[in-house]
N, C-alpha and C positions, 0 to 999 in steps of 0.2 A: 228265498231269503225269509226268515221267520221275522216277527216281529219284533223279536228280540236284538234280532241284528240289524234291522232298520233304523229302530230307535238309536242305539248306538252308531251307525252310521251318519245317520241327522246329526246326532251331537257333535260327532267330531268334524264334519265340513262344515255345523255352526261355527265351531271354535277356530276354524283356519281362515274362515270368513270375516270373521272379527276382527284375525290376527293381522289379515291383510288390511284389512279397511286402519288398523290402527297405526300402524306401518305406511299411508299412503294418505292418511289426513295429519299425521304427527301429533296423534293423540297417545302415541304409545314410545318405545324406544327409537331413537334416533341416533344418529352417528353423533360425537364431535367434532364440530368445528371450529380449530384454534388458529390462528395465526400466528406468530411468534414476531413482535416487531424491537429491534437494535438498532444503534445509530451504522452510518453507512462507516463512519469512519472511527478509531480510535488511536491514542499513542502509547507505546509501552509503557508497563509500570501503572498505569492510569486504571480506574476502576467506572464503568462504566452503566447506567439502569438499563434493563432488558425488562419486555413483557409481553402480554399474548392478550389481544382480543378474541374470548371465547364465548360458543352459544352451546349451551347445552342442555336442551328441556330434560332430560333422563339425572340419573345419579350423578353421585360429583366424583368427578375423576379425580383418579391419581394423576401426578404429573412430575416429569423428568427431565434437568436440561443435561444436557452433555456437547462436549465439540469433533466432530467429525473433519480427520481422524483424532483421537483420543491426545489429550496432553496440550492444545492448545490455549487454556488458562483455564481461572478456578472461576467456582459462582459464588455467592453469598449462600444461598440456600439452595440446592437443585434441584430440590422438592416444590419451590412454592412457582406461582404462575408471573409473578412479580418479585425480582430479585437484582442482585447485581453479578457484573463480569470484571473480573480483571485477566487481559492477556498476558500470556506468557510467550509469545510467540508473533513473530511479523508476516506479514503478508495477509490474503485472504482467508479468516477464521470462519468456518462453518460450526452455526448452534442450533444443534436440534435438538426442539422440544417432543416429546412424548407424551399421550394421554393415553391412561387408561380407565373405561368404565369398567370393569369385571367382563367384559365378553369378547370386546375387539380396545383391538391399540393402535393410535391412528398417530401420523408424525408428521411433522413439518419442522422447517427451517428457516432462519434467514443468516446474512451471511454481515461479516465487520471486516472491514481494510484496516488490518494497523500496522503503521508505517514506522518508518527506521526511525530511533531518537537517537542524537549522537553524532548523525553525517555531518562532517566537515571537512571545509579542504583549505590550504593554501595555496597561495602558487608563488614560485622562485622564477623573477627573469633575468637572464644574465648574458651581455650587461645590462644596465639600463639606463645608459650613456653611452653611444656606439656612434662611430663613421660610417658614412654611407661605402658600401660593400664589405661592412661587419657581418657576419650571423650572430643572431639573437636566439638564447636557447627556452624555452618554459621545460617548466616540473615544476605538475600536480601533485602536493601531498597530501592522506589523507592524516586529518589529525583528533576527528571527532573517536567519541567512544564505540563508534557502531563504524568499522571499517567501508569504505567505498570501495565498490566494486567493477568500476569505471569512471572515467574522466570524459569531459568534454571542453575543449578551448578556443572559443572563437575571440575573435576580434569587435571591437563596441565603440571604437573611436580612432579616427585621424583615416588618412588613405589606405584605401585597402590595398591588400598584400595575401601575398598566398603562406597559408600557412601550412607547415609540412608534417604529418604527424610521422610519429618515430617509433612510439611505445605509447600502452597506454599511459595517459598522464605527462609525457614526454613530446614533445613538437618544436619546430623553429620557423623562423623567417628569414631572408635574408633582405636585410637593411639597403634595398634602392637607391632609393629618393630621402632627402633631410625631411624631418618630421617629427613629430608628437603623437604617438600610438599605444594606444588602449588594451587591454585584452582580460577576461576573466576565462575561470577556471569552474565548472560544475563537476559535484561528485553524484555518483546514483551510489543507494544503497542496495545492498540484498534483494529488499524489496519494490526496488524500484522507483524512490522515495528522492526526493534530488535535495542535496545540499543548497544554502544560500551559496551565492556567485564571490570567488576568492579576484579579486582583480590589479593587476600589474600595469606599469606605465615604464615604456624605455622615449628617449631622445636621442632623435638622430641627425648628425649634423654633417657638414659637406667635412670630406676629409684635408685636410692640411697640407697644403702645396710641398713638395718635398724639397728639400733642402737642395738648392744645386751647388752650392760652395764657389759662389760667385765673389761674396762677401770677405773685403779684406781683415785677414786672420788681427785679434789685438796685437799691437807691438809690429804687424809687420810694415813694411815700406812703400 
């Protein structure tokens, strides 16, 4: 090896020497580190702040939000690190942030629940005046602006009783024992999201001894 090549060999394992030591005290380029933090939960329609605790001793990154998959709502600005979200869509929305310094692009996410607006239900009981060994019928409607996707119908007061489901939304009893009994109606939405409780009341009394025609007719003798 001439001298000429030594030289130049010194220099360049100075230079990768360096490059490592810079690289390995954080005196030189380093990755980004962003987090991307959202509230856990939001409601349609509703506009939300989103933002990212970042460390970055190097250049100032570009930076990108988007929701995975695509179409999930808008941002206020999808460029800045701090901005807002409004959903367009229910369920669990994924928002990932992207940075880039000019060399590597590094991503993270975090994730918003946004739940059904809208779910509501009624509930029709019929009758809600009955003799003991009537059936009693329920039906759950949905009546809010975000359709329910299911019903639930338990019982919340007086003796218990079996209740028979039919259809979703649809179930009966049959009227035993005289009594005063309860019962509400839950709607889930799309998402999973449950409606306030819709609740009915029937009374049920002993039946009416039947007429034996013992009783002398008016006018007769």
């Amino acid at each position: 090896m001439t001298d000429s090549n030594r030289r130049q060999y010194l220099h360049l394992r100075s230079a990768m020497t360096i490059a490592l030591a810079y690289a390995l005290t954080g005196s030189g380029c380093t990755r980004i580190t962003h987090v991307p933090q959202c509230p856990a939960e939001a409601a349609p329609g509703s506009t939300v702040d989103i933002t990212a605790t970042v460390q970055d001793p190097g250049a100032t990154p570009r930076y990108f939000w988007e929701t995975v998959p695509d179409g999930g709502g808008t941002f206020g600005d999808a460029r800045s690190v701090s901005t807002t979200f409004a959903p367009t869509a229910t369920g669990p929305i994924t928002l990932q942030l992207s940075a880039a310094d000019g060399l590597f692009l590094y991503v993270n996410s975090c994730v918003i629940n946004v739940g059904d607006s809208g779910v509501e239900v009624s509930l029709l009981v019929n009758p809600t005046d009955a003799a003991v060994g009537i059936g009693v019928l329920f039906t759950c409607t949905s009546t809010g602006s975000t359709p329910a996707v299911d019903f639930t119908i338990t019982q919340t007061g007086g003796a218990t009783v079996e209740i028979i489901d039919i259809l979703p939304g649809v179930a009966s009893f049959d009227a035993d024992t005289p009594g005063t009994f309860t019962f509400q109606c839950v709607g889930v939405g799309p998402s999973g999201t449950l409606s306030a409780p819709a609740s009915g009341t029937v009374v049920v009394t002993e039946a009416a001894p039947p007429d034996t025609g013992g009783g002398r007719p008016p006018g007769g003798r």
